[in-house]
PyMOL CGO cylinders between C-alpha atoms (Angstrom):
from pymol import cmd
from pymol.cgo import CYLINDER

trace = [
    CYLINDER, 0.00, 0.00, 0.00, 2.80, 2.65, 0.99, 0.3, 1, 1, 1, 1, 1, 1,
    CYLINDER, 2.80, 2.65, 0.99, 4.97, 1.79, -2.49, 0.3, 1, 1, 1, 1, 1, 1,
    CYLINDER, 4.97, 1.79, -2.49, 1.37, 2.46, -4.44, 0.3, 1, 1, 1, 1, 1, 1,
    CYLINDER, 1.37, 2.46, -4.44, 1.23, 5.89, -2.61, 0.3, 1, 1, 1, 1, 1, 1,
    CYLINDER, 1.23, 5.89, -2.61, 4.59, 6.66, -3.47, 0.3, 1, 1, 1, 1, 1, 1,
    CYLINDER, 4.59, 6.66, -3.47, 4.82, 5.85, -6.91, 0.3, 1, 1, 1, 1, 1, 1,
    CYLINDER, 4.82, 5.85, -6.91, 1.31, 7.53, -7.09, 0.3, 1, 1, 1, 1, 1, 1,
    CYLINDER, 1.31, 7.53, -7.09, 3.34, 11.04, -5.48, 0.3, 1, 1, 1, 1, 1, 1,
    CYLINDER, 3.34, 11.04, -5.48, 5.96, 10.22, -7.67, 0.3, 1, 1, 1, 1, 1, 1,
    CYLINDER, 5.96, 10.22, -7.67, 3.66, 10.33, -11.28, 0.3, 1, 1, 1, 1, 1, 1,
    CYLINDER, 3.66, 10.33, -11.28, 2.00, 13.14, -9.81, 0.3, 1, 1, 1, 1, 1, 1,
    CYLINDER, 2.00, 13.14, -9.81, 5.11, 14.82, -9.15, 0.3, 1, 1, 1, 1, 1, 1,
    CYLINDER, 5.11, 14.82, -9.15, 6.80, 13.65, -13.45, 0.3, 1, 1, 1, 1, 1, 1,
    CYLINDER, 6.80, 13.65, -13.45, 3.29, 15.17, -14.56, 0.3, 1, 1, 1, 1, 1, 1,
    CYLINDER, 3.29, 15.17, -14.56, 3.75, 18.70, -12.52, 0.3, 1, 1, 1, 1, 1, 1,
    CYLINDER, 3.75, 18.70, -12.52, 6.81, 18.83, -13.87, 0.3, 1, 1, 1, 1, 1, 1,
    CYLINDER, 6.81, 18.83, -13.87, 6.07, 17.91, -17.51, 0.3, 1, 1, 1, 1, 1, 1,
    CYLINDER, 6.07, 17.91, -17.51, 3.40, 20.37, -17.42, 0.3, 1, 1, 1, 1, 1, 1,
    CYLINDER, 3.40, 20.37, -17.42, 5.61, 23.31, -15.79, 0.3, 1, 1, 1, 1, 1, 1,
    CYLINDER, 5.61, 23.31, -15.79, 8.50, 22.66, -18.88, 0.3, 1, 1, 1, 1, 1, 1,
    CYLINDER, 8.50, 22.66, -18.88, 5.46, 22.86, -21.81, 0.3, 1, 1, 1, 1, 1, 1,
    CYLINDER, 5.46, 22.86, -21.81, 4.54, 25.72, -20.18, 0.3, 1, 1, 1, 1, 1, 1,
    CYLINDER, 4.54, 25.72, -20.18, 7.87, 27.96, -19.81, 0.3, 1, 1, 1, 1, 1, 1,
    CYLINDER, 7.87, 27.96, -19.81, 8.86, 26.87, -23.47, 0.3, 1, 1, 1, 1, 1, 1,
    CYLINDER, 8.86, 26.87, -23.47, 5.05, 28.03, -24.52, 0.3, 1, 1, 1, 1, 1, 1,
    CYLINDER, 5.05, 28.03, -24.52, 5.54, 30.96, -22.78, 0.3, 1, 1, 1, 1, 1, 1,
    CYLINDER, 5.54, 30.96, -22.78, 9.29, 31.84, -23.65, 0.3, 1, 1, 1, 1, 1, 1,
    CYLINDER, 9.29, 31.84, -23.65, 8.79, 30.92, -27.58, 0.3, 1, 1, 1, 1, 1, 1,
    CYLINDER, 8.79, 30.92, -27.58, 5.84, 33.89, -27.61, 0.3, 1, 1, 1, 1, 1, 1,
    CYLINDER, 5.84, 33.89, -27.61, 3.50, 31.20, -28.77, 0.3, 1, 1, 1, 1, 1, 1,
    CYLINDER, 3.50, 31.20, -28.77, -0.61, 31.87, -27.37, 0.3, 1, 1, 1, 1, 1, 1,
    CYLINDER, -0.61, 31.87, -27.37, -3.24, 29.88, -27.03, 0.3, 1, 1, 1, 1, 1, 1,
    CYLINDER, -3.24, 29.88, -27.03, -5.44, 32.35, -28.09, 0.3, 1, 1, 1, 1, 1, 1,
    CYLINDER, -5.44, 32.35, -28.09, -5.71, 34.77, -31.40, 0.3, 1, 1, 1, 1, 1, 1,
    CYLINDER, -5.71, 34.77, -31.40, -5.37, 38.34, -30.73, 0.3, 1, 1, 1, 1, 1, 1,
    CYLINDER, -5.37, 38.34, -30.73, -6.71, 40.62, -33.52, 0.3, 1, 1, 1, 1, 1, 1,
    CYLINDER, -6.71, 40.62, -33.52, -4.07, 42.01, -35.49, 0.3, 1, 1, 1, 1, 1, 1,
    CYLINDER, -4.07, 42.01, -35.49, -3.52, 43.61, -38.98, 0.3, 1, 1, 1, 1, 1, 1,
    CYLINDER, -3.52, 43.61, -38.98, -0.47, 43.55, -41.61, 0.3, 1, 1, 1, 1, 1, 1,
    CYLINDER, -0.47, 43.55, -41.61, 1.82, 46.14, -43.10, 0.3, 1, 1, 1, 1, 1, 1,
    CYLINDER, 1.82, 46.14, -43.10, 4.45, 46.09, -45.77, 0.3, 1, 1, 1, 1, 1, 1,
    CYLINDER, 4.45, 46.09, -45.77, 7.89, 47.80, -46.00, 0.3, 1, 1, 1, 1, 1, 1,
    CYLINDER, 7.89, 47.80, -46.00, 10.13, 47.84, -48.64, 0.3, 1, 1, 1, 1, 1, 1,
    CYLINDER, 10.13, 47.84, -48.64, 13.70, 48.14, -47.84, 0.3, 1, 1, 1, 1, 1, 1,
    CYLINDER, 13.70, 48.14, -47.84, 17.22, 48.42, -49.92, 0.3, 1, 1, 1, 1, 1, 1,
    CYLINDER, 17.22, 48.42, -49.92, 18.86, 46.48, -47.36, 0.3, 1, 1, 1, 1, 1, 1,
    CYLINDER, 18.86, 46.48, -47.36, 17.58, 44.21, -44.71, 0.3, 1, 1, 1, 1, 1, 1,
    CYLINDER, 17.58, 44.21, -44.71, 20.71, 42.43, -43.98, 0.3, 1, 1, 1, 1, 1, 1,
    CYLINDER, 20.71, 42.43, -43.98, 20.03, 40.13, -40.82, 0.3, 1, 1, 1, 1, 1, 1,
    CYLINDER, 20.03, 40.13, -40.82, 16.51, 40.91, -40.52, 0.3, 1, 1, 1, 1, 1, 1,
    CYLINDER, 16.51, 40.91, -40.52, 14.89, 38.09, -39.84, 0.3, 1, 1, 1, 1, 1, 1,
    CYLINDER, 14.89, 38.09, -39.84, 11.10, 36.45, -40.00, 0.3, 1, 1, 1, 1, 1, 1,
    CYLINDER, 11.10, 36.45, -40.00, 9.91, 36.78, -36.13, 0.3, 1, 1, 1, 1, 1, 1,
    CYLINDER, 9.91, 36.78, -36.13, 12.00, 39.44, -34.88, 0.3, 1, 1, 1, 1, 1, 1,
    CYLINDER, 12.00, 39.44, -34.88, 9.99, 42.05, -33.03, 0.3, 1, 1, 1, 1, 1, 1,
    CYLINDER, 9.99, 42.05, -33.03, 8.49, 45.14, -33.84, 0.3, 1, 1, 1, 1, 1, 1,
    CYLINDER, 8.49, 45.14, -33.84, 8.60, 48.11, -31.11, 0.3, 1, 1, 1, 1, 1, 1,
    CYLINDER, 8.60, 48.11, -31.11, 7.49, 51.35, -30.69, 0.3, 1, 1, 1, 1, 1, 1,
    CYLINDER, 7.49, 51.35, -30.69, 9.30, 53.64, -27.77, 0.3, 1, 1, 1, 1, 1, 1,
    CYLINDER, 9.30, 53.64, -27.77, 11.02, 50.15, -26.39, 0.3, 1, 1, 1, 1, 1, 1,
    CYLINDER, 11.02, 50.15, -26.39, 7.55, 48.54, -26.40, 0.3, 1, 1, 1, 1, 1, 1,
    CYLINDER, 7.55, 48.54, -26.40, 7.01, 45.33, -28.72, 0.3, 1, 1, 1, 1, 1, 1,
    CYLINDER, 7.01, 45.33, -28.72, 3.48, 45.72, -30.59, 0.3, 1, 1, 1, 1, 1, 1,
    CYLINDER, 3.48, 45.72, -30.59, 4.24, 43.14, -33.26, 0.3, 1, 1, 1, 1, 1, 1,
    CYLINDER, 4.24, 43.14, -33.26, 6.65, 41.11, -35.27, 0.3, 1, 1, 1, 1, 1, 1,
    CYLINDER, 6.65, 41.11, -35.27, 7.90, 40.48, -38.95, 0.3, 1, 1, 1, 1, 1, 1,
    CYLINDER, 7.90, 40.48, -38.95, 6.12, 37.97, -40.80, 0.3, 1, 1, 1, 1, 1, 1,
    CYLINDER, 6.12, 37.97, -40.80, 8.22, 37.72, -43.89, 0.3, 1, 1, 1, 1, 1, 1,
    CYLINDER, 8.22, 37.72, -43.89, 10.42, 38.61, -45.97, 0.3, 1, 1, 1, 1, 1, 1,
    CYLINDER, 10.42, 38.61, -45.97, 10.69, 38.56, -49.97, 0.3, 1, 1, 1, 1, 1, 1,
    CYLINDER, 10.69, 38.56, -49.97, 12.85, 40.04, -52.54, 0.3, 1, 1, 1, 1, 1, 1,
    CYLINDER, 12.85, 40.04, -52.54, 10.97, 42.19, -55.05, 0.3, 1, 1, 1, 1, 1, 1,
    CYLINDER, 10.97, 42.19, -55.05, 12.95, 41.02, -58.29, 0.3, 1, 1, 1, 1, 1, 1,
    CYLINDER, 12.95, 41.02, -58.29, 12.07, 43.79, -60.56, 0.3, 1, 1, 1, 1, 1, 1,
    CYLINDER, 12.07, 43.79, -60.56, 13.16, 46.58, -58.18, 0.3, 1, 1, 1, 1, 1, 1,
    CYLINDER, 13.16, 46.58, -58.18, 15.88, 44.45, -56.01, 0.3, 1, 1, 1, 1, 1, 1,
    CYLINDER, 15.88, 44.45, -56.01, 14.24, 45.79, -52.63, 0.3, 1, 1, 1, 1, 1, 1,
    CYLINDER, 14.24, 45.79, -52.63, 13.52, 43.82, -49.99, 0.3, 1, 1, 1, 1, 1, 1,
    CYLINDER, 13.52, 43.82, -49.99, 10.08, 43.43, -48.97, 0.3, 1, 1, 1, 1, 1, 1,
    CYLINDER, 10.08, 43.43, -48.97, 8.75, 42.56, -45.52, 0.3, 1, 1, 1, 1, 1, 1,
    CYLINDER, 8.75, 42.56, -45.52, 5.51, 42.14, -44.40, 0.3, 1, 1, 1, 1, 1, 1,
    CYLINDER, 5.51, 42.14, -44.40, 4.79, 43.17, -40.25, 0.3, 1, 1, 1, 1, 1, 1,
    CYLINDER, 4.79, 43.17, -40.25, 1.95, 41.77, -38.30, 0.3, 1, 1, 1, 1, 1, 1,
    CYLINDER, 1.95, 41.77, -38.30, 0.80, 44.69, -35.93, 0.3, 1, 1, 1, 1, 1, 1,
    CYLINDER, 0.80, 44.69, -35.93, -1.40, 44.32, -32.87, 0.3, 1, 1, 1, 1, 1, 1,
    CYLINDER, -1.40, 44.32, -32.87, -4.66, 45.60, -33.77, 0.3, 1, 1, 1, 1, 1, 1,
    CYLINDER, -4.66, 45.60, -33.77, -4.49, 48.35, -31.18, 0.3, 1, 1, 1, 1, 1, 1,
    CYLINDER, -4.49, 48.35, -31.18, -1.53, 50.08, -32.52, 0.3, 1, 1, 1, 1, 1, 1,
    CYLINDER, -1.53, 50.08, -32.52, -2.52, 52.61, -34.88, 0.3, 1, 1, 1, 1, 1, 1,
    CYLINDER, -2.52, 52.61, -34.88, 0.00, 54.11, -37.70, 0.3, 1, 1, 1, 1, 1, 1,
    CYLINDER, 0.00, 54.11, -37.70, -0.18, 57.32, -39.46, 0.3, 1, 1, 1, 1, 1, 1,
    CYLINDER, -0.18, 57.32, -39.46, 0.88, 57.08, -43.20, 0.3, 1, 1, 1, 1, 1, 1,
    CYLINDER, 0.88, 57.08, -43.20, 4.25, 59.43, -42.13, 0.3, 1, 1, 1, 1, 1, 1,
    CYLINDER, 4.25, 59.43, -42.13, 5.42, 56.73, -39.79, 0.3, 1, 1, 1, 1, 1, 1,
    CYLINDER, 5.42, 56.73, -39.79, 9.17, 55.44, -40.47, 0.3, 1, 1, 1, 1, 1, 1,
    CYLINDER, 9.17, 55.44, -40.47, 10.09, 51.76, -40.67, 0.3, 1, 1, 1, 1, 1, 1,
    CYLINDER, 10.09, 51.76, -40.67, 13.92, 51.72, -39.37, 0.3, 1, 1, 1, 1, 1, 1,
    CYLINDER, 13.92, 51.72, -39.37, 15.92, 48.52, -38.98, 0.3, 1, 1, 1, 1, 1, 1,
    CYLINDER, 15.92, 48.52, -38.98, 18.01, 48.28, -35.88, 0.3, 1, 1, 1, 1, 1, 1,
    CYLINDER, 18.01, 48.28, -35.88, 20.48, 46.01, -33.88, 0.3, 1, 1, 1, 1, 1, 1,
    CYLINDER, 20.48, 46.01, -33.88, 19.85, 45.04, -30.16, 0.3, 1, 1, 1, 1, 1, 1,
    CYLINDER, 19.85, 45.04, -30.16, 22.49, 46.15, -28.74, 0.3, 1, 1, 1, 1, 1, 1,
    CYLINDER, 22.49, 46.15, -28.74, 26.32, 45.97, -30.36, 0.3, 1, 1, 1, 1, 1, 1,
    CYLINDER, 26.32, 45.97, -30.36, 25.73, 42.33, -31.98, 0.3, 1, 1, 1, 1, 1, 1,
    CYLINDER, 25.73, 42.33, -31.98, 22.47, 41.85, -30.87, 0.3, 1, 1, 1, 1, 1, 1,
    CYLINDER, 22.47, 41.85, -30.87, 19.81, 40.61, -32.73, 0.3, 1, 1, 1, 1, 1, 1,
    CYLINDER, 19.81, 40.61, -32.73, 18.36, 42.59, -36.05, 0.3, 1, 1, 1, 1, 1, 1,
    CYLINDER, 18.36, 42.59, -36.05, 14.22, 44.18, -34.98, 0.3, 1, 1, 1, 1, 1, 1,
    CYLINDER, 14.22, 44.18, -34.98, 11.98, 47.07, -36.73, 0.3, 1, 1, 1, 1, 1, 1,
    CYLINDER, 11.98, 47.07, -36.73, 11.93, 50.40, -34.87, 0.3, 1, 1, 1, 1, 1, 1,
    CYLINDER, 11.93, 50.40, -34.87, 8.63, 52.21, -35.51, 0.3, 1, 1, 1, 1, 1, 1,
    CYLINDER, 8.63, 52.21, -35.51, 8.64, 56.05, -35.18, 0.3, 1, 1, 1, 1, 1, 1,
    CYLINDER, 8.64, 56.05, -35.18, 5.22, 57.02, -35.36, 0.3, 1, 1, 1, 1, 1, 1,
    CYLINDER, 5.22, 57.02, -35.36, 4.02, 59.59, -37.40, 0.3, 1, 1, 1, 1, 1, 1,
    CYLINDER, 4.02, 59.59, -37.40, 1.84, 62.67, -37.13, 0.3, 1, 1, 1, 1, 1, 1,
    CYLINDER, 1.84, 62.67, -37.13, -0.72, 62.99, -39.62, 0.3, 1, 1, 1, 1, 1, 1,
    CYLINDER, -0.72, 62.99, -39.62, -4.33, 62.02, -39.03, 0.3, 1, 1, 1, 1, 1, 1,
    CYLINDER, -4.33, 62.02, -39.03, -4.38, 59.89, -42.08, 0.3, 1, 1, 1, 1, 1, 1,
    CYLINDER, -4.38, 59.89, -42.08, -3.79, 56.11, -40.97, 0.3, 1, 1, 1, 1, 1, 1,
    CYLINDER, -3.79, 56.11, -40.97, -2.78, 53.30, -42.71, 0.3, 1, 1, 1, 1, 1, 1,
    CYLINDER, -2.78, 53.30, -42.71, -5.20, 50.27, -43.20, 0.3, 1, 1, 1, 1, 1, 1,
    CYLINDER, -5.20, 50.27, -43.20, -4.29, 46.87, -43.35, 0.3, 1, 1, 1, 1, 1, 1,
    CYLINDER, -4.29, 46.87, -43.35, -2.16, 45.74, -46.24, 0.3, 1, 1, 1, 1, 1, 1,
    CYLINDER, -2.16, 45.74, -46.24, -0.95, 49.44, -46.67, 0.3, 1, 1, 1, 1, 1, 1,
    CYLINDER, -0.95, 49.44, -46.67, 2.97, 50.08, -47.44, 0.3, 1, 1, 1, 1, 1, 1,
    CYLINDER, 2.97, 50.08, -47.44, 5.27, 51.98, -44.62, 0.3, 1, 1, 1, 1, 1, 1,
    CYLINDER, 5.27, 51.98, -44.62, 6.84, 54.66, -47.31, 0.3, 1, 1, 1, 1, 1, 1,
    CYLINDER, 6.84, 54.66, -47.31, 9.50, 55.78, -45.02, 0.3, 1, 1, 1, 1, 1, 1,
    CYLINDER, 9.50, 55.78, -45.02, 12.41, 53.01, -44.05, 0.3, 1, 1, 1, 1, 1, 1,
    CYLINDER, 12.41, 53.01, -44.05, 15.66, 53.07, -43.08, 0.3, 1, 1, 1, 1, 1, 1,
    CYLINDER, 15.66, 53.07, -43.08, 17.75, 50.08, -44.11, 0.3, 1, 1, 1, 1, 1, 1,
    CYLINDER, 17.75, 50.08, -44.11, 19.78, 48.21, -41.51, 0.3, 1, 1, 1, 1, 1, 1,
    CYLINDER, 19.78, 48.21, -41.51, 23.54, 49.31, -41.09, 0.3, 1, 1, 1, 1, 1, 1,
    CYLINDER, 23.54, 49.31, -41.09, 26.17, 47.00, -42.24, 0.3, 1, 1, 1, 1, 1, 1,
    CYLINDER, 26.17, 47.00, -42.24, 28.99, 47.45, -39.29, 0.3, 1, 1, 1, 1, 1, 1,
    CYLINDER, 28.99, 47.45, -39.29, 31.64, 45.70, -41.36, 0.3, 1, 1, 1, 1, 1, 1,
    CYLINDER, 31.64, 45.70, -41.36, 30.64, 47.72, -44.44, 0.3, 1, 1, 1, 1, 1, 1,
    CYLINDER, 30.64, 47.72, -44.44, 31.30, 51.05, -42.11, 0.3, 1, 1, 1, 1, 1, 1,
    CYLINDER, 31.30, 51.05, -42.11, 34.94, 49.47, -40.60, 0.3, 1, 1, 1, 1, 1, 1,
    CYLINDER, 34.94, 49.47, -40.60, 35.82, 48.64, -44.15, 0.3, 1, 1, 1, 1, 1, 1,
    CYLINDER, 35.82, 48.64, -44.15, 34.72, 51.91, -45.94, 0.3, 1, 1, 1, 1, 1, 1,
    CYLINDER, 34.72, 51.91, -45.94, 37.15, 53.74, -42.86, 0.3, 1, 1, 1, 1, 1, 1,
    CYLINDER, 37.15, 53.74, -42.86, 39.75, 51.28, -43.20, 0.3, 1, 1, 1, 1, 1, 1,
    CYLINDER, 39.75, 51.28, -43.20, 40.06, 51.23, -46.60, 0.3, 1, 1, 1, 1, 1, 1,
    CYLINDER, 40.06, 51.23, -46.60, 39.21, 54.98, -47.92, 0.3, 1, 1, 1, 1, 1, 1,
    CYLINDER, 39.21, 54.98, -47.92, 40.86, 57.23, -45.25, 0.3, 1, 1, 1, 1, 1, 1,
    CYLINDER, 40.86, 57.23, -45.25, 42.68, 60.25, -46.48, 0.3, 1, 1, 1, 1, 1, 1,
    CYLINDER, 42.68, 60.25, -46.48, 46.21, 59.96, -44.52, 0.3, 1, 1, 1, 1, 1, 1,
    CYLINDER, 46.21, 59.96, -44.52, 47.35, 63.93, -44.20, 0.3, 1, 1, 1, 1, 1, 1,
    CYLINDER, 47.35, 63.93, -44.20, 50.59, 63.18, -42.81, 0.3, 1, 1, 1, 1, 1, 1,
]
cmd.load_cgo(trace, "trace")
């Protein structure tokens, strides 16, 4: 009777467990159970070197959506990347689209400066205004390479 009870803790105990790890990697992969209501936008950029599909999307350091994909527009050679926003965040058509690194190496996301004209854009609208991302060994090799030495 008291090795029943114990193995009985014991599954109890794997399950608990099992169930605590599906949660955390639910949680910490950004995955939901549920739908929230969202709508898409579409940037083009000349360069979106290390962006990639599910980095974020922020607004004053606050994440309100993420980057759903990314094509190459083969008659123009842009980049094109489509955004899922949350459906409460509301763009003007003057916002900017700007590609930026977390932190020195960090990881490529899309800043969003908001605009402010009262025109908003809809659901598969285009973001005019980007910034493509910055190519650090582009900028050490342009400096290296084509400094004027004065000496």
């Amino acid at each position: 009777m008291k090795r029943m009870n114990l193995n009985f803790i014991v599954g109890l105990f794997i399950i608990a467990g099992m169930a605590a790890v599906a949660y955390l990697s639910v949680t910490i992969a950004g995955v939901s159970g549920y739908s929230k209501d969202n709508y898409q936008l579409v940037a083009k950029f000349s360069n979106s070197s290390g962006l990639k599909k599910g980095a974020f999307i922020e607004i004053a350091g606050v994440k309100v959506g993420k980057v759903t994909n990314i094509v190459l527009d083969k008659e123009a050679f842009e980049s094109v990347a489509t955004f899922t926003f949350d459906d409460d965040v509301a763009l003007s058509e003057d916002t900017i689209a700007s590609i930026r690194t977390a932190g020195i190496l960090g990881d490529k996301f899309v800043k969003i400066s908001p605009g402010a004209t009262d025109e908003m854009l809809s659901s598969g609208d285009e973001i005019i205004e980007t910034e493509s991302s910055i190519s650090i060994e582009e900028l050490v090799s342009k400096y290296m390479f084509n400094s004027d030495d004065k000496s």
